[in-house]
N, CA, C and O atoms as a DFTB+ gen file, in Angstrom:
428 C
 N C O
     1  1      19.865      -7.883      12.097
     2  2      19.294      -6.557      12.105
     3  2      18.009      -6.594      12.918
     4  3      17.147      -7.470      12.844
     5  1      17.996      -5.370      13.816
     6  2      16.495      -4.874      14.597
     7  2      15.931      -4.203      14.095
     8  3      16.497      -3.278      13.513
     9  1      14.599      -4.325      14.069
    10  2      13.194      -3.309      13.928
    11  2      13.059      -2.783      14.946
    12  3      12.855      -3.444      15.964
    13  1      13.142      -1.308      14.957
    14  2      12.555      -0.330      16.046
    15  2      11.349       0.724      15.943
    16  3      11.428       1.879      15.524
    17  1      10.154       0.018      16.450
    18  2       9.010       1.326      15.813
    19  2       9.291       2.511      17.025
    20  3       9.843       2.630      18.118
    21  1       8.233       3.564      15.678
    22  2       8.304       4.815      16.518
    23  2       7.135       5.411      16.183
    24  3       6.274       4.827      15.526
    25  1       7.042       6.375      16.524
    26  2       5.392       7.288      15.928
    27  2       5.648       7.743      14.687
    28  3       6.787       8.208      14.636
    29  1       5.158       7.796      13.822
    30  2       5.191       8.224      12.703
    31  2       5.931       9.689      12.349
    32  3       6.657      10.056      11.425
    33  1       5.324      10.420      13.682
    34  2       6.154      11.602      14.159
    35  2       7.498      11.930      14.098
    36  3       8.145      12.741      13.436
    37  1       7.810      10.962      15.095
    38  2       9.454      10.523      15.140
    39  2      10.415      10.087      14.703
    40  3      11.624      10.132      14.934
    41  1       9.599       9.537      13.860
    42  2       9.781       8.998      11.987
    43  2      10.294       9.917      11.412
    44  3      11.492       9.933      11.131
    45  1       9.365      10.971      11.098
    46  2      10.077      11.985      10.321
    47  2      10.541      13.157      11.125
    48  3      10.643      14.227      10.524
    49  1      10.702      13.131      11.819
    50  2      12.043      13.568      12.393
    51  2      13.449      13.303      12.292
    52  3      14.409      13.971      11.908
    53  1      13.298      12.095      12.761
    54  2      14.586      11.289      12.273
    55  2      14.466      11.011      10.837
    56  3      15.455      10.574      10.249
    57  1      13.545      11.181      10.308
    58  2      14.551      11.356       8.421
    59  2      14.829      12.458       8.588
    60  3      16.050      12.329       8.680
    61  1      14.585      13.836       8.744
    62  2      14.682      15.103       8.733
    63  2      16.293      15.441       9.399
    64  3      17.200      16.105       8.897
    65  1      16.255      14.888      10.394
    66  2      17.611      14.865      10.742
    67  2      18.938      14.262       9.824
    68  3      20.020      14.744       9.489
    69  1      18.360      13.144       9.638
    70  2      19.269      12.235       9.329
    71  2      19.483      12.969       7.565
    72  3      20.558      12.691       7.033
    73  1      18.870      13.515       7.057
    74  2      19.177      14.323       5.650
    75  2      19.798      15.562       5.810
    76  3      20.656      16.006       5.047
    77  1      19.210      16.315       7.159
    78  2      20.053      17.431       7.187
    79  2      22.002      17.101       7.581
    80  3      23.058      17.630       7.233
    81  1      21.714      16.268       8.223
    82  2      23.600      15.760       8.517
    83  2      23.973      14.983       7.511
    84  3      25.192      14.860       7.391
    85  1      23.168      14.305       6.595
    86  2      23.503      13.469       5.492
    87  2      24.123      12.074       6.160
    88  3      25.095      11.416       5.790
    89  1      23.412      11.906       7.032
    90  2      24.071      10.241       7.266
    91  2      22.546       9.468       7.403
    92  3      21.381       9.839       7.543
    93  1      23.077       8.515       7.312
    94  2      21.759       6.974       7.513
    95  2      20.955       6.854       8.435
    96  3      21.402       6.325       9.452
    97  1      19.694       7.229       8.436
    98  2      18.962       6.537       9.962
    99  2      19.220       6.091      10.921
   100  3      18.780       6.446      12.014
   101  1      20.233       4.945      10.638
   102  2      20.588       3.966      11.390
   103  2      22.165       4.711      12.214
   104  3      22.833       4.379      13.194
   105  1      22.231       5.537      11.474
   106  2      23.912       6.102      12.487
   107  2      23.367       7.050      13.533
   108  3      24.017       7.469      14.490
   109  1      22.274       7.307      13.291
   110  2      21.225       8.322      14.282
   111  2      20.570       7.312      15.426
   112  3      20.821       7.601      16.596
   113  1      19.995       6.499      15.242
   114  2      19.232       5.540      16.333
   115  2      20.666       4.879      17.126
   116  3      20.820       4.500      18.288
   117  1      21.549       4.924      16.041
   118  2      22.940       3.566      17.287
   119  2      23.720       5.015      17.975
   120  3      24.395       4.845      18.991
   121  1      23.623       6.155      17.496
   122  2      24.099       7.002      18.270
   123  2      23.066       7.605      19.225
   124  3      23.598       7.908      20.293
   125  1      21.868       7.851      19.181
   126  2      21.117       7.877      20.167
   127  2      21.050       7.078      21.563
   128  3      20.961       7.419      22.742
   129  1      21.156       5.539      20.700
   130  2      21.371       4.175      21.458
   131  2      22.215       4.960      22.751
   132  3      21.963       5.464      23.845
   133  1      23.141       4.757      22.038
   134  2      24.618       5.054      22.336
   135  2      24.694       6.317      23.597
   136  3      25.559       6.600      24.426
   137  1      23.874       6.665      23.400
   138  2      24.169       8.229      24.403
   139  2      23.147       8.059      25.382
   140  3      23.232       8.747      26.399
   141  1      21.918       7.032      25.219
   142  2      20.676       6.499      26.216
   143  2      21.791       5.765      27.256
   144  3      21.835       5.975      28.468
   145  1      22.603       4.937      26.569
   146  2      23.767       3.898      27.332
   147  2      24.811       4.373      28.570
   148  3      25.196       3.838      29.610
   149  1      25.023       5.458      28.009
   150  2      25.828       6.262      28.512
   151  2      27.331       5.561      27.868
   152  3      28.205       5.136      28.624
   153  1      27.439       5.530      26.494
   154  2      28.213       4.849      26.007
   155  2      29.110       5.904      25.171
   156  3      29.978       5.597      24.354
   157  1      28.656       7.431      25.608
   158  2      29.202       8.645      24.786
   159  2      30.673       8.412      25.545
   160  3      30.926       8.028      26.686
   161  1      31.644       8.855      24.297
   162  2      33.380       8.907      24.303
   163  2      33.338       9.804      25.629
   164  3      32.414      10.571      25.904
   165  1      34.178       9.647      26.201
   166  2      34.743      10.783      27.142
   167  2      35.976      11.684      26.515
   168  3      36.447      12.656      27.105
   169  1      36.392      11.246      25.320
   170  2      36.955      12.541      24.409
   171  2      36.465      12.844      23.332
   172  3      36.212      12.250      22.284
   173  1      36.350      13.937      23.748
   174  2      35.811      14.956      22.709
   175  2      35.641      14.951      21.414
   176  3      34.617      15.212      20.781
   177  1      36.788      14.613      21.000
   178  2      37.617      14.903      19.298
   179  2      37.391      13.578      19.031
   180  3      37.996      13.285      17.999
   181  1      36.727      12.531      19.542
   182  2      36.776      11.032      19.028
   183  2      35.182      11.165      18.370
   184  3      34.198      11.450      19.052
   185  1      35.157      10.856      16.682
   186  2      33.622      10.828      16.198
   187  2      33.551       9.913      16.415
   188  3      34.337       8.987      16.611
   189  1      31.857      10.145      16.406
   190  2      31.021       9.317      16.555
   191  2      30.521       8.768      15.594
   192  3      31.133       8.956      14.543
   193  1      29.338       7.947      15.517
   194  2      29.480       6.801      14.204
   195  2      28.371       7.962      12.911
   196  3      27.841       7.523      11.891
   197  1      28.317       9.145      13.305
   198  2      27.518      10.021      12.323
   199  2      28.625      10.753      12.090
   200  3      28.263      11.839      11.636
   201  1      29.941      10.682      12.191
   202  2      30.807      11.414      12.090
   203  2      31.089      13.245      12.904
   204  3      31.612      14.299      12.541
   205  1      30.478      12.801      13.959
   206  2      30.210      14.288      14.488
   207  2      31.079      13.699      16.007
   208  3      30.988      12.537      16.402
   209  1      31.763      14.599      16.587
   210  2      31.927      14.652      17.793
   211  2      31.563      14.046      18.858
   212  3      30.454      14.515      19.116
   213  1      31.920      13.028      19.893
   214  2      30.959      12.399      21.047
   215  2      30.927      13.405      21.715
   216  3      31.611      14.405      21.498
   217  1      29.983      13.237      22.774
   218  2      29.298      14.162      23.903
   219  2      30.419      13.715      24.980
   220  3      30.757      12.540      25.127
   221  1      30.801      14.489      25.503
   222  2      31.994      14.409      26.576
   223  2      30.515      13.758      27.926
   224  3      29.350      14.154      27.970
   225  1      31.252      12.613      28.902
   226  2      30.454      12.063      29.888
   227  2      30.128      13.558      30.473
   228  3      28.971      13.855      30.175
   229  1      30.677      14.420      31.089
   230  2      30.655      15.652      32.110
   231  2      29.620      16.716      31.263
   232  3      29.013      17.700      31.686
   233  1      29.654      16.268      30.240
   234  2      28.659      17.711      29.749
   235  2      26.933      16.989      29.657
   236  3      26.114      17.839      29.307
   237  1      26.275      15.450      29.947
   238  2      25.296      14.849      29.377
   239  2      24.523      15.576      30.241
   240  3      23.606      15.871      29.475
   241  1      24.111      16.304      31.770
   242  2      23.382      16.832      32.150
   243  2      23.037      18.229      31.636
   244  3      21.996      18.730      32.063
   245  1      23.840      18.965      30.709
   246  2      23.686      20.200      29.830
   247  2      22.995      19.543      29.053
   248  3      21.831      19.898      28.869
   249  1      23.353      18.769      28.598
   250  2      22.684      18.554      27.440
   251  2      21.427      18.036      27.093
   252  3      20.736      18.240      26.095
   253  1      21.252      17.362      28.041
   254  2      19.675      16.668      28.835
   255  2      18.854      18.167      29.057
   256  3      17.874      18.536      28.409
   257  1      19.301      18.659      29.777
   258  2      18.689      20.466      30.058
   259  2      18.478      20.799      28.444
   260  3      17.395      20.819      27.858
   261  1      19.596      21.019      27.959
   262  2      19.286      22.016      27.351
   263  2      18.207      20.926      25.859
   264  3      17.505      21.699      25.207
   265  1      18.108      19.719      25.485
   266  2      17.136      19.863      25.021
   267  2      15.793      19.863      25.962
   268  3      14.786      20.065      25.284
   269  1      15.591      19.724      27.052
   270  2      14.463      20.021      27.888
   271  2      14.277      21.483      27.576
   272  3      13.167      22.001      27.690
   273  1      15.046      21.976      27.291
   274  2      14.844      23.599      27.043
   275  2      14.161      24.065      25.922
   276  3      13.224      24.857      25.818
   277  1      14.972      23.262      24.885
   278  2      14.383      23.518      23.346
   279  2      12.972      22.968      23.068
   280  3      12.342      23.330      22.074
   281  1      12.600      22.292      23.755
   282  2      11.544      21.370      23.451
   283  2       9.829      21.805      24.236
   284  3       8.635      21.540      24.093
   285  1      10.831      22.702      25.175
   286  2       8.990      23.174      25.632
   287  2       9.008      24.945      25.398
   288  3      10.071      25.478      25.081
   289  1       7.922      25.660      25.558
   290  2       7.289      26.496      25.404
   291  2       8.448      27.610      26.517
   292  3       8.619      26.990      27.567
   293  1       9.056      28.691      26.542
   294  2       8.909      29.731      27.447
   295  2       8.815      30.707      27.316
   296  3       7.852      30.916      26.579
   297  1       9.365      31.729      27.665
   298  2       8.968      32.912      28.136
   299  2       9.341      33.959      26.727
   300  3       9.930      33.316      25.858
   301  1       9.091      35.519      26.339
   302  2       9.633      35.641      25.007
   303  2      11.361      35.657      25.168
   304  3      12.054      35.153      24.285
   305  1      11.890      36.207      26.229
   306  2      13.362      36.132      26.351
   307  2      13.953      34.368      26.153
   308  3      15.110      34.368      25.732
   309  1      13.527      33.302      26.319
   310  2      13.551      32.432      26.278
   311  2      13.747      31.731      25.002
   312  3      14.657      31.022      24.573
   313  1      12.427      32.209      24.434
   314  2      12.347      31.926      22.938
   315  2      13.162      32.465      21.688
   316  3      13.370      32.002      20.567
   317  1      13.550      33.667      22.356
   318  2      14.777      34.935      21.659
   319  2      15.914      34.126      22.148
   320  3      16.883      34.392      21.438
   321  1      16.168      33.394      22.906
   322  2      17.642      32.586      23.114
   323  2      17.409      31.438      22.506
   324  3      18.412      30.814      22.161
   325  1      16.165      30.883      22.228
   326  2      16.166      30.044      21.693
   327  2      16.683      29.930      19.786
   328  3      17.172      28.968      19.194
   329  1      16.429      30.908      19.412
   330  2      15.848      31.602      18.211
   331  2      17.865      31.751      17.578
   332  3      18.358      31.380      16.512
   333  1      18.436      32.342      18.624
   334  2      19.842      32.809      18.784
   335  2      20.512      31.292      18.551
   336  3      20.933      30.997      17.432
   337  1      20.573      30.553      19.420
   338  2      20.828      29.314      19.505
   339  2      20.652      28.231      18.093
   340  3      21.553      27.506      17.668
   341  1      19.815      28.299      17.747
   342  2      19.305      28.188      16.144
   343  2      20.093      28.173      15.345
   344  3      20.514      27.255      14.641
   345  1      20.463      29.706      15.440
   346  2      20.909      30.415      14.382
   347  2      22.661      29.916      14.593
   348  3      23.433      29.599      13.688
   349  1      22.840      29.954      15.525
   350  2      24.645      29.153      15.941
   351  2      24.648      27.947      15.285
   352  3      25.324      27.702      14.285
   353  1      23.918      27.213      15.824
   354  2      23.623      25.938      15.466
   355  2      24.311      25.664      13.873
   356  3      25.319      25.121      13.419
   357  1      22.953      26.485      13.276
   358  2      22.371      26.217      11.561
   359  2      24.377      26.313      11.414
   360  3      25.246      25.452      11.278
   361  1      24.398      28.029      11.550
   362  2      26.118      28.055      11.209
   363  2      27.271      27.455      11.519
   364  3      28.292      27.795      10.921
   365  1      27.308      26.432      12.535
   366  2      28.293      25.561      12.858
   367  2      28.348      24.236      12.074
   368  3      29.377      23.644      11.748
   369  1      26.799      23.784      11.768
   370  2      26.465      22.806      10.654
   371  2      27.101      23.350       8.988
   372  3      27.433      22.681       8.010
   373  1      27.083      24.392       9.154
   374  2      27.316      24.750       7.630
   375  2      28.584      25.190       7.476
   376  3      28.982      25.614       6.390
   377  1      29.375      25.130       8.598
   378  2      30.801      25.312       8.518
   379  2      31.402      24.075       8.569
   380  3      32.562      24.018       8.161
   381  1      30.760      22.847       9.067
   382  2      31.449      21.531       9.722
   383  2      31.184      20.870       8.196
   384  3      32.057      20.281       7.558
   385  1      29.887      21.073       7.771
   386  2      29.533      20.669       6.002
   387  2      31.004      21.204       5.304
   388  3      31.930      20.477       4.946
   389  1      30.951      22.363       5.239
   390  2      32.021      22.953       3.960
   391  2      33.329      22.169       4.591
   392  3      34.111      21.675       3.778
   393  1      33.550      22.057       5.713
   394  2      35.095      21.508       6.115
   395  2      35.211      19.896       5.612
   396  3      36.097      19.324       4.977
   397  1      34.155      19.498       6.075
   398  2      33.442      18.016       5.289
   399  2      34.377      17.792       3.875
   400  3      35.397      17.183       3.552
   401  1      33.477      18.584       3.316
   402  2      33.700      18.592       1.797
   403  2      35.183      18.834       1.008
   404  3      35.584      18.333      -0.043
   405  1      35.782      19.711       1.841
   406  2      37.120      20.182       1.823
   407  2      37.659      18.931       2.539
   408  3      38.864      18.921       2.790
   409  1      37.175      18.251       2.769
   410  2      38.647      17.637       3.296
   411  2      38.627      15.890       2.957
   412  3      39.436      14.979       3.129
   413  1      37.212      15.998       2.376
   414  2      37.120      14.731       1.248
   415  2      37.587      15.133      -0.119
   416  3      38.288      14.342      -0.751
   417  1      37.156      16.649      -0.786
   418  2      37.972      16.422      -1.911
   419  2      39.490      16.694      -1.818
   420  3      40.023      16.524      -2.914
   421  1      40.072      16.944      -1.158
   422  2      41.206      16.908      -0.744
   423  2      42.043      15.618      -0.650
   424  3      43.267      15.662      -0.778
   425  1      41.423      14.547      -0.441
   426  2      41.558      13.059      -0.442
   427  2      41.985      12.588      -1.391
   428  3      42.125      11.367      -1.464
């Protein structure tokens, strides 16, 4: 096992994350790893080790953008897409949760 520091910041972030998806720290940093590598699936439907979807190779420059997007300051139309985006987000998490759950107790 590796030790990886971070800012304390980033710290809790990544707990924050890692509670809102309910997986381990550690499935967050080797999938981060993992996508720094360029080691993301090129299919789609293949999870990843947080159990979520890989990043298709063809989409990593969207996705590079678009958190460059989320992450700085713009304009109010900007921030209103941002705000929108959010809100998709939150609801795709809370639909992928309930399917989660449904399909472990189903097991």
């Amino acid at each position: 096992m590796s030790y990886i520091r971070c800012s304390p910041e980033t710290h809790k972030k990544l707990k924050i994350l890692a509670a809102t998806r309910s997986v381990p720290m550690q499935d967050l940093i080797e999938e981060a790893a993992a996508f720094l590598l360029g080691e993301t699936s090129p299919n789609a439907k293949e999870p990843s080790a947080a159990g979520i979807s890989a990043i298709p190779r063809e989409t990593l420059p969207v996705v590079e953008w678009l958190i460059g997007f989320m992450s700085r300051r713009g304009t109010p139309e900007q921030e209103s897409l941002k705000a929108t985006l959010k809100v998709l987000a939150a609801q795709h998490a809370a639909q992928f949760k309930r399917f989660s759950k449904q399909k472990k107790n189903a097991s």
